[in-house]
C-alpha positions in Angstrom: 17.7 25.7 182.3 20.2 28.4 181.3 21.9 25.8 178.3 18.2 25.4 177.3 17.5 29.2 176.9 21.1 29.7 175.6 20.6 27.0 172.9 16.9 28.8 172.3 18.6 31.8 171.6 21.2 30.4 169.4 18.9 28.7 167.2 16.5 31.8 167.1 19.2 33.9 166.2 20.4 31.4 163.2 17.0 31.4 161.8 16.9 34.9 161.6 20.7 35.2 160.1 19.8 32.3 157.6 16.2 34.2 156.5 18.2 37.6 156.1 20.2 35.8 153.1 17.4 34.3 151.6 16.2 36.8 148.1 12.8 36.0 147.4 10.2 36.3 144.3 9.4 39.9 145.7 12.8 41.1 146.0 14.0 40.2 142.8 10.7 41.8 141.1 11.0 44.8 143.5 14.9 45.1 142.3 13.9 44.8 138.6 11.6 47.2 138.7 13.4 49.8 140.8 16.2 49.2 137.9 14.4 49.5 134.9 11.8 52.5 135.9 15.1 54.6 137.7 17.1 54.4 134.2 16.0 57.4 132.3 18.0 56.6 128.9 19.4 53.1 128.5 21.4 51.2 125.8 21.7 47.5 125.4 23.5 45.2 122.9 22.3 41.3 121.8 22.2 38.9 119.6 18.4 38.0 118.7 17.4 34.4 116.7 14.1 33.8 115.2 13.0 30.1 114.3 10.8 30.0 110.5 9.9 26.3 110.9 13.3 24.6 110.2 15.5 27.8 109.9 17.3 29.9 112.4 17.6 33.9 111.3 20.1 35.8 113.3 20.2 39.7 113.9 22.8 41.8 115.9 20.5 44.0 118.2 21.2 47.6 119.2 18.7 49.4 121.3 18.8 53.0 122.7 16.2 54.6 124.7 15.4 57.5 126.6 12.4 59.0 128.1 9.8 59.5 127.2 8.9 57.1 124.9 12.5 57.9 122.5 13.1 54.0 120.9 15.9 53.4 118.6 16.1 50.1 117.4 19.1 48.4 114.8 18.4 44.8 113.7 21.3 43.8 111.5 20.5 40.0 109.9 24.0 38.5 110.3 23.6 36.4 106.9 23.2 39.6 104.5 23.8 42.4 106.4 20.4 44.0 105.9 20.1 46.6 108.3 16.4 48.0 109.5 16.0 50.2 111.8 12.7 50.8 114.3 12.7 54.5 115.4 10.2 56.0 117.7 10.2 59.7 118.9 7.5 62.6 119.1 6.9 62.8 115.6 5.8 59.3 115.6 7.5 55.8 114.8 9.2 54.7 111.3 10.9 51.5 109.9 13.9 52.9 108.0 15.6 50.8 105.4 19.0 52.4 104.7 20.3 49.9 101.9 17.9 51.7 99.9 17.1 55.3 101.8 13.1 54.8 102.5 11.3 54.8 105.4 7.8 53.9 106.2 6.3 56.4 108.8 3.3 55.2 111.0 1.3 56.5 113.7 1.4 52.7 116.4 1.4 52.1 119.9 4.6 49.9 119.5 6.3 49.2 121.4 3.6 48.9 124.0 1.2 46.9 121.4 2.8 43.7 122.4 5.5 41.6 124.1 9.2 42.7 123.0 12.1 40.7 123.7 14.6 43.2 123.2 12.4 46.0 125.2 13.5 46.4 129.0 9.8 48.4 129.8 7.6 45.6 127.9 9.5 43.1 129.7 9.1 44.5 133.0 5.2 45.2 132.4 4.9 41.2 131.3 6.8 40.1 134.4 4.2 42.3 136.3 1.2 41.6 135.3 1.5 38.6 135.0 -0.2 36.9 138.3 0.2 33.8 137.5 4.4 34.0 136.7 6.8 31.1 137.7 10.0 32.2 140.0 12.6 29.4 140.5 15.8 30.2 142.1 18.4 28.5 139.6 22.0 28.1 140.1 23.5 31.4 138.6 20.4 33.7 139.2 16.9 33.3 139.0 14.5 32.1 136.0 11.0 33.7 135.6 8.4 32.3 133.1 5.5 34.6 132.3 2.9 34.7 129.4 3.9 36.1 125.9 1.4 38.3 124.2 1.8 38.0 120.6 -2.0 38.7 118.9 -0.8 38.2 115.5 1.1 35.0 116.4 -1.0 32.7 119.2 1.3 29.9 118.6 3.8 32.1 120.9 2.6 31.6 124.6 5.0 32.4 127.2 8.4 33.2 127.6 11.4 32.5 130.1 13.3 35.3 131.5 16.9 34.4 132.9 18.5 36.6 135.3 21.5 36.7 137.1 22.4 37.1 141.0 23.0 41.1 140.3 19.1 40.9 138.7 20.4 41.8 135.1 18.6 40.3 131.8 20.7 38.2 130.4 18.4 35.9 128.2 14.6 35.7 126.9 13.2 33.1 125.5 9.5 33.0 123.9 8.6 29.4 123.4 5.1 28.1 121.7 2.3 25.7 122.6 4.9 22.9 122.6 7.6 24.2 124.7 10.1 24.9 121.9 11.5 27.9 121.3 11.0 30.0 118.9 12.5 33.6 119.2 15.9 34.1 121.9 17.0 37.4 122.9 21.0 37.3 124.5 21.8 40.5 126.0 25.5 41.2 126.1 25.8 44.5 127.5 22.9 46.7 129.7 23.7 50.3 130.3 21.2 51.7 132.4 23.2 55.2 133.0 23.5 55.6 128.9 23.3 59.5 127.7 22.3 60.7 124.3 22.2 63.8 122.2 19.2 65.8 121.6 18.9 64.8 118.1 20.1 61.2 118.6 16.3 59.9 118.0 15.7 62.7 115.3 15.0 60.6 111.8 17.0 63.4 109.8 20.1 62.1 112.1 20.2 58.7 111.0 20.0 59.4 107.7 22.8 61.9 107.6 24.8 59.3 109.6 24.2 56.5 106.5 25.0 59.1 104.6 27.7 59.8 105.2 28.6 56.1 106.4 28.1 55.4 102.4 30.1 58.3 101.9 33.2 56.7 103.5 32.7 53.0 101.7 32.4 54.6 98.5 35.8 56.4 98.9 37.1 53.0 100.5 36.1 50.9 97.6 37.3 53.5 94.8 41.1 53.8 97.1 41.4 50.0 97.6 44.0 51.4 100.5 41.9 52.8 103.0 42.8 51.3 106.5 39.2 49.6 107.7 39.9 50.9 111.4 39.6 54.5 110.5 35.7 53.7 109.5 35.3 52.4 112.2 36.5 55.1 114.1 34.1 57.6 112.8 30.5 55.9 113.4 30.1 52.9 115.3 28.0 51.4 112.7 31.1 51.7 110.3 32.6 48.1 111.8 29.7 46.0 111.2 29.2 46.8 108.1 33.1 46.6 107.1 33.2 43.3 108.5 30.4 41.9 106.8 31.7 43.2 102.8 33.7 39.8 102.7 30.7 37.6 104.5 28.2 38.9 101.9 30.1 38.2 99.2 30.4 34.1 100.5 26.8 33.9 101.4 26.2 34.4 97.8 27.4 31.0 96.8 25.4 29.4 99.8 22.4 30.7 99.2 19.1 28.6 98.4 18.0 28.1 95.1 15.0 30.5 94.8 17.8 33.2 96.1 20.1 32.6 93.1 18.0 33.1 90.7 15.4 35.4 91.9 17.1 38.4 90.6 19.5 40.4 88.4 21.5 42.6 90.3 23.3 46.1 89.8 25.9 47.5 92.3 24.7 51.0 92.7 28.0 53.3 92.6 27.3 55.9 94.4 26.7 53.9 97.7 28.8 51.3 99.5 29.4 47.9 98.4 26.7 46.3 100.0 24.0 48.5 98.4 22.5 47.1 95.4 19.4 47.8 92.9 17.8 44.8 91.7 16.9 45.7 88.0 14.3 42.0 87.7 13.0 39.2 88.6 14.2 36.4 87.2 12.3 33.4 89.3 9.0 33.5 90.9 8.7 32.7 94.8 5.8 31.2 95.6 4.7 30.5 99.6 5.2 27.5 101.1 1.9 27.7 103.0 -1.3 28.3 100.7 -4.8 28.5 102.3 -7.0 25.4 102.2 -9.0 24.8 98.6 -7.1 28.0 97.8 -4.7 27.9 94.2 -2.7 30.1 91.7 -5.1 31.3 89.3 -3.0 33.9 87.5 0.6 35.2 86.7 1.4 38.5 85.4 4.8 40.6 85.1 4.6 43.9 84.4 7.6 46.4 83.9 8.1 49.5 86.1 10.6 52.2 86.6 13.9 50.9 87.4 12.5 47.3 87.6 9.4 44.8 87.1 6.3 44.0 88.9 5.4 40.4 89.2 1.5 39.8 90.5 0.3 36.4 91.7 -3.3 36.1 91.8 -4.3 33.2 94.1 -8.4 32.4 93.9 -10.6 30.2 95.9 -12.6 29.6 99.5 -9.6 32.0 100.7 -8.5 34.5 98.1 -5.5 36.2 98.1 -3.2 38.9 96.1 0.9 38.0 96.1 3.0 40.6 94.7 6.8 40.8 94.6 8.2 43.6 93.3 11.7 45.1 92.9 13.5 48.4 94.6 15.7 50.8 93.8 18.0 53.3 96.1 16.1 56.1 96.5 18.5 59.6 95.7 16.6 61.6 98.1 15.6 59.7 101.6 11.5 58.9 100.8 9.1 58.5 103.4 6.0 56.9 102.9 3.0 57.4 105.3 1.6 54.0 106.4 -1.4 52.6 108.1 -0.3 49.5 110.0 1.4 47.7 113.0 4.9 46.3 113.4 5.5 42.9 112.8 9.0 41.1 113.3 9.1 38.1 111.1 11.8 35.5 110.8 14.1 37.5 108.8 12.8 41.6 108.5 10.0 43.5 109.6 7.0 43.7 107.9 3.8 46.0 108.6 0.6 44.4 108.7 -2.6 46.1 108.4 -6.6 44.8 108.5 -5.8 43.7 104.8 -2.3 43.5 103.8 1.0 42.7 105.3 4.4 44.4 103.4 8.0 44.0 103.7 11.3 44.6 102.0 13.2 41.1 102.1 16.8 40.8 100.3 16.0 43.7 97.7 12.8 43.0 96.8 9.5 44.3 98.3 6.3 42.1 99.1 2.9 42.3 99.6 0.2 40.1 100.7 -2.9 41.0 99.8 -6.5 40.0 101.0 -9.8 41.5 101.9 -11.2 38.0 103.4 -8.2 36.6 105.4 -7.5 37.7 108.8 -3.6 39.1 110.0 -3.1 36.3 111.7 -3.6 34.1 108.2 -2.1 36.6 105.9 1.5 36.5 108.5 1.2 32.7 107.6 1.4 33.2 104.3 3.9 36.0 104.5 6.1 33.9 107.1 6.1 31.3 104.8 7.9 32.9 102.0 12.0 32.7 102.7 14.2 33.9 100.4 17.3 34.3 102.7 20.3 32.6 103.2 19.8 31.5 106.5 22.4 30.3 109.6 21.8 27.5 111.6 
């Protein structure tokens, strides 16, 4: 009787013991969010792809935050080196484009508007609230699946959320109707303890940072001695950009036709190398997708300062307004006032609105134009248009 009770208590006691290393679905949320919701400033590097039907665009992602609601977001496309930038702070929330010293400013709810990949809050809120979520305890960590809410792209309907044993992000991946994936976020480095200046998310800050960042590459290229590493040194920007000077000037020989000869281009002087103002267009880039029973009706290229104009006129059961136009580096940092949402497409990011969708792609600005179509149908037509080298 007492090797009965002894071997009772044994086996109890195992149980409990075994249970006690066991982290469930509620731990690992409950850690998560206990992370993420403690970190009052945070700054995380990644490497972000986006599929555009058979192409693969790749950014380097830099993300700073601090509460409240202080977003600073660098999205550097590894083909060309265009940098944009996604700012939010008190004053509202911009899209600066340094390569030619313009931002657009917007009053938006981003980043709260949507799912974000790169977001560590969004993330957390679409793990959340979603009841219906898929834990699976995988070999190196866990694996959560959770819906995606995209409202401008349906097609994007859930995405899976890789973890490791210490409950650190270390992959997103937002996958359509199908199962394949279309957008991947790979976090590289998550500091949850980062600390920032008081004027770190100020807009006048990055643009006295480029500034002076051009500053440096102008007195690098007119030297031809100046030792890479001290740039470097001075902004932490400086590198990517110094590294990419050689890969910008290969991508020009691999890049697709419409690229080659969609435009004439001028180095501008008094910025760095990779800053240049595109004087015309040469060729015309149509989109690949076109609306049913919908065709070109008209072509028109008119001149403007520092450039040209060109305006496609598409008529039809779905009518629409495409019009490509080039830029020029602004001397004096513009801001433009703009009604609209944030939309990241395949290679930049474009701001959509109940009739239009615009963006700056490879020195030349776009819009798409309709008082019929919906977003959703003018991003298809807009998604459609690729003018980029592009990395597979």
């Amino acid at each position: 009787m007492k090797k009965k009770l002894l071997f009772l208590i044994m086996f109890a006691l195992m149980f409990v013991l075994g249970g006690c290393g066991k982290v469930s679905e509620n731990d690992v949320i409950k850690d998560l969010t206990k992370k993420i919701n403690d970190s009052k400033a945070y700054y995380i590097e990644g490497t972000l792809e986006i599929v555009n039907n058979e192409d693969v665009y790749t950014y380097d992602v830099e993300v700073s935050y601090a509460k409240k609601d202080n977003y600073k977001v660098n999205l550097v496309n590894t083909v060309n080196n265009h940098e944009q930038i996604i700012l939010r702070n008190s004053d509202g929330v911009y899209v600066v484009t340094p390569r030619i010293n313009k931002s657009f400013k917007f009053q938006s709810d981003w980043p709260y508007n949507n799912s974000q990949v790169y977001l560590l809050t969004p993330l957390l809120e679409d793990i959340t609230n979603d009841d219906n979520r898929e834990f699976t305890k995988i070999d190196d960590g866990y694996k959560i699946v959770v819906a995606a809410n995209y409202p401008n792209n349906p097609k994007l309907v859930k995405q899976e959320i890789l973890l490791d044993k210490k409950i650190n992000i270390k992959k997103v991946t937002v996958m359509d109707t199908n199962g394949n994936p279309q957008i991947t976020m790979k976090f590289e480095k998550i500091d949850l303890n980062s600390k920032f200046e008081d004027d770190y998310f100020d807009l006048k800050e990055i643009i006295d940072v480029n500034e002076d960042r051009d500053d440096i590459n102008s007195n690098t290229n007119v030297n031809n001695n100046t030792n890479t590493n001290d740039n470097s040194d001075t902004n932490n920007n400086d590198n990517s950009n110094n590294n990419n000077t050689t890969n910008n000037s290969n991508d020009t020989s691999n890049t697709n036709t419409n690229t080659n000869n969609n435009t004439n281009t001028n180095t501008n002087t008094n910025n760095n190398a990779t800053t240049e103002e595109t004087s015309s267009i040469e060729d015309v880039i149509y989109p690949m997708y076109i609306p049913a029973n919908t065709y070109l009706s008209n072509k028109e290229k008119v001149s403007k300062d520092n450039g040209e104009r060109l305006i496609l006129t598409f008529d039809g059961d779905n009518p629409f307004m495409l019009i490509e136009e080039t830029v020029a580096y602004e001397k004096e940092h513009l801001i433009v006032p703009t009604y609209g949402d944030l939309e990241l497409m395949a290679s930049t990011v474009a701001i959509v609105n109940d009739n239009s969708v615009n963006w700056i792609d490879n020195n030349i600005e776009y819009y798409v134009v309709s008082d019929k179509l919906s977003k959703q149908e003018l991003l298809d037509i807009a998604r459609s248009i690729s003018v980029l080298p592009v990395s597979k």
